[in-house]
C-alpha positions as CSV (number, residue, x, y, z in Angstrom):
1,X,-11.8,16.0,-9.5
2,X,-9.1,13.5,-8.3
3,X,-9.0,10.0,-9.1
4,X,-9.8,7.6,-6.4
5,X,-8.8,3.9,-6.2
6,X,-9.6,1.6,-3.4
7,X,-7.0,1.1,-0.6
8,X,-3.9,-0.9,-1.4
9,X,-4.5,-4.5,0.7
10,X,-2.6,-4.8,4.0
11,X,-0.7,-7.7,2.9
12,X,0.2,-5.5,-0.3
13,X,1.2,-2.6,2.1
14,X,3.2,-4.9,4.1
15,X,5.5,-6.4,1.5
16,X,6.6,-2.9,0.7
17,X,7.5,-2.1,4.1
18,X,9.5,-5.4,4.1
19,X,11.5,-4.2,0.6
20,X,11.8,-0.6,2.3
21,X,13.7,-2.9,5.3
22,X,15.9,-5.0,3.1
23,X,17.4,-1.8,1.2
24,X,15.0,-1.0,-1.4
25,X,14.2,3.0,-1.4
26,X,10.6,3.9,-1.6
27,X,11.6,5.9,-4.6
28,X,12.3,3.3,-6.6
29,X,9.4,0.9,-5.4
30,X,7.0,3.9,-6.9
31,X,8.8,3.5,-10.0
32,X,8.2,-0.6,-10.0
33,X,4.6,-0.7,-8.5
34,X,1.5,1.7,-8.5
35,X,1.5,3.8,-5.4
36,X,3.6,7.0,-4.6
37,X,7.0,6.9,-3.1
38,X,5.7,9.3,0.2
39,X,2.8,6.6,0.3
40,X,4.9,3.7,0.7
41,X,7.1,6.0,3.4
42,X,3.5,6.9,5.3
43,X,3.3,2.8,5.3
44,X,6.7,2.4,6.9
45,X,6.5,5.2,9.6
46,X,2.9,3.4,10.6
47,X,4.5,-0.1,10.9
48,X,7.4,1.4,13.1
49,X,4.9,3.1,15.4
50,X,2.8,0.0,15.2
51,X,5.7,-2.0,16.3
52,X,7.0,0.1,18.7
53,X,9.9,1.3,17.1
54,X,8.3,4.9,16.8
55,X,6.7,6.9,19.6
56,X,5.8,10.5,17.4
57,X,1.8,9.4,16.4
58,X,-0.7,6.7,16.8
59,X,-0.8,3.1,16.8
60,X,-3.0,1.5,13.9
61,X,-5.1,0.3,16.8
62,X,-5.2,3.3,18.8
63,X,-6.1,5.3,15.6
64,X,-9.1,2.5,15.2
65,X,-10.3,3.0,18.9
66,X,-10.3,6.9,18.1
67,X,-12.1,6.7,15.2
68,X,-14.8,4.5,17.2
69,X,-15.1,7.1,20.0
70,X,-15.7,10.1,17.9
71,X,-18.3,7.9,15.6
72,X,-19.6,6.7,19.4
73,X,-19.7,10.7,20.6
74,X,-21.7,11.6,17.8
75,X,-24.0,9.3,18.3
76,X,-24.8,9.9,21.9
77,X,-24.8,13.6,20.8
78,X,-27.6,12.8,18.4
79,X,-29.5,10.9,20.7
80,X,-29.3,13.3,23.7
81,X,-30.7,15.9,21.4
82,X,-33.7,13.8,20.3
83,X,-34.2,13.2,24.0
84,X,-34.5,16.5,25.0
85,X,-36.3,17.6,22.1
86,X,-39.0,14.5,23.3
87,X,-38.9,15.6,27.0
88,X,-39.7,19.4,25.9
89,X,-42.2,18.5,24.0
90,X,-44.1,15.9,26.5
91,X,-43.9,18.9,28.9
92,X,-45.5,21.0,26.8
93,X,-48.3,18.1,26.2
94,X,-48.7,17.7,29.4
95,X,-48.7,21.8,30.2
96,X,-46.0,21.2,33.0
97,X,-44.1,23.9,31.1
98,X,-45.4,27.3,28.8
99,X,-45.2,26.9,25.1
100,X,-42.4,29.4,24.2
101,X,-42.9,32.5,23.1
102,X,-42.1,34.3,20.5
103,X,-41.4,37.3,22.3
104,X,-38.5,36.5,24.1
């Protein structure tokens, strides 16, 4: 298995991008501090789209609001199936519809 760490903090992310802007190459950066030349690249490309200086992905916020639809999706998708497990089986309760058969 690989080795995890936590994230890097924002404001540590941030100070590379700034070095990557004043002429410092990612490259050497990895050498210096902890994190992986294409990491520190990934950072820069996401501050340029964040900015608006990129238009080939998402935002940081749109990315966010994605992530919070598809948790939001599934949840509805859970619940809808509870519910209509619960409505069958109150019909059935209430003999408003046959028990299935195992015969289909």
């Amino acid at each position: 298995m690989g080795k995890t760490r936590k994230p890097y903090p924002p404001e540590f992310r941030q100070q590379m991008v700034e070095l990557v802007r004043a002429g410092r190459t990612p490259e050497s950066l990895a050498r210096e501090f902890e994190p992986t030349a294409e990491s520190i690249r990934n950072w820069v490309r996401q501050a340029d789209r964040d900015e608006g200086r990129r238009d080939d992905g998402l935002t940081s916020q749109e990315r966010e609001e994605l992530r919070r639809l598809r948790r939001e999706v599934r949840q509805l998708k859970l619940e809808r199936e509870i519910l209509a497990k619960a409505a069958a089986w109150f019909a059935r309760e209430t003999d408003s519809v046959p028990p299935k058969s195992s015969s289909s």
